[in-house]
C-alpha positions in Angstrom: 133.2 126.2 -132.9 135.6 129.3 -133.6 137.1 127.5 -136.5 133.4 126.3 -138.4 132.9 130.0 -137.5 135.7 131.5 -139.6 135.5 128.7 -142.2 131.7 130.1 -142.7 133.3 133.3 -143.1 135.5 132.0 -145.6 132.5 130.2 -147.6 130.3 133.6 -147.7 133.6 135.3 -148.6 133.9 133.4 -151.5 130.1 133.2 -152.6 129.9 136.9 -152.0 133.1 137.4 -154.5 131.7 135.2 -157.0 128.4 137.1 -157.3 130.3 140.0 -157.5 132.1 138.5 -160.4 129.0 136.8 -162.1 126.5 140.0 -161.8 129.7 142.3 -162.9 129.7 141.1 -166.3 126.0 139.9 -166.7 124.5 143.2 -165.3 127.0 146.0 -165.2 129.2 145.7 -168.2 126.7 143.9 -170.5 124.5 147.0 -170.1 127.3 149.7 -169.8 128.7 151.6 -172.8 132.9 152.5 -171.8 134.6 154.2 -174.6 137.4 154.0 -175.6 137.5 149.9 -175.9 141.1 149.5 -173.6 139.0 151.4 -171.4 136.1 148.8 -171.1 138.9 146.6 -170.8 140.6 147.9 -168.4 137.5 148.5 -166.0 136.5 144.9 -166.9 140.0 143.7 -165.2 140.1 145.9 -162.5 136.8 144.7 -161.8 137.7 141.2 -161.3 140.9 141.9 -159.3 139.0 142.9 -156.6 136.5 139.3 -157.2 140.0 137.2 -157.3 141.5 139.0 -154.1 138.2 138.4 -152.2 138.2 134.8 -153.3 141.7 135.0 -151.8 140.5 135.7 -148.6 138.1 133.4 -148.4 140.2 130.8 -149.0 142.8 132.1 -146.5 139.9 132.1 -143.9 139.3 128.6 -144.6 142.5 127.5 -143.7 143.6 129.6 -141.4 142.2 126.9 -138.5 144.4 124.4 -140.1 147.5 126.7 -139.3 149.6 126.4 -136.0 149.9 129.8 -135.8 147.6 131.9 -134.0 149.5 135.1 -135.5 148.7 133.7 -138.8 144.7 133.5 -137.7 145.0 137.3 -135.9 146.3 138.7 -139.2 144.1 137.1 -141.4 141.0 137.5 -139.3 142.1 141.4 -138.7 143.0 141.8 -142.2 140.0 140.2 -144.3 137.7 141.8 -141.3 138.7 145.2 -142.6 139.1 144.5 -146.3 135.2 143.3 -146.0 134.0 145.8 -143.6 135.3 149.0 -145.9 133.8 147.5 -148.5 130.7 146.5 -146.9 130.6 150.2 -145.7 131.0 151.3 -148.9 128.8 149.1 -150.8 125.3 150.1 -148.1 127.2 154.1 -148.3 127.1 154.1 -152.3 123.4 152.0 -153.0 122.2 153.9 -149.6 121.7 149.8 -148.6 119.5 149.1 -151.2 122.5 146.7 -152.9 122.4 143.1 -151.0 125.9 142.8 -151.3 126.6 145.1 -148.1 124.9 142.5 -146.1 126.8 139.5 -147.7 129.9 141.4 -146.9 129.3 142.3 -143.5 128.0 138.7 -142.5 131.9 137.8 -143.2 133.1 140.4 -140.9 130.8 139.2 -138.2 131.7 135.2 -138.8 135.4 136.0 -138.7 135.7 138.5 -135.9 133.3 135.6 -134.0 135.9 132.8 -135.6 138.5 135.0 -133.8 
């Protein structure tokens, strides 16, 4: 059960980071005006570091059952659960939790620390 736990975890991680891709460049930077142009483009990169490393994650918490290494699973669960959680702090902080994405974010905390 703790592993379909953090393997959850890792399939909201990685559904989460894709909407956070998808909606990035549909809603925010198709409707946003950045000048100068390497600016834009910078932001726009920046932007989808942050969806790539969460994807990471999400695959990490996938397979970290299929490790034989419980320090592997204690670093990955510890270190996604607070990559997640800051964000999923930040997220319901900066929309004052009118943004779903806080709630996306935090379900992977739960799952993983649960998975633990």
């Amino acid at each position: 059960m703790r592993d379909l736990l953090l393997q959850g975890a890792g399939v909201i991680a990685i559904a989460v980071s894709l909407a956070h891709g998808i909606l990035g460049e549909t809603k925010v930077f198709a409707r946003g005006t950045v000048e100068p142009p390497r600016l834009r483009t910078l932001l726009r990169l920046v932007w989808q570091a942050g969806t790539i490393a969460w994807i990471g994650g999400g695959v990490l918490l996938i397979a970290a059952p299929a490790m034989a290494s419980d320090v592997a699973r204690h670093w990955i669960v510890t270190t996604l659960a607070v990559v997640f959680g800051c964000a999923a702090l930040a997220n319901a902080v900066a929309t004052r939790g009118r943004h779903i994405g806080w709630v996306g974010m935090s379900a992977v905390v739960a799952l993983a620390v649960a998975g633990y």
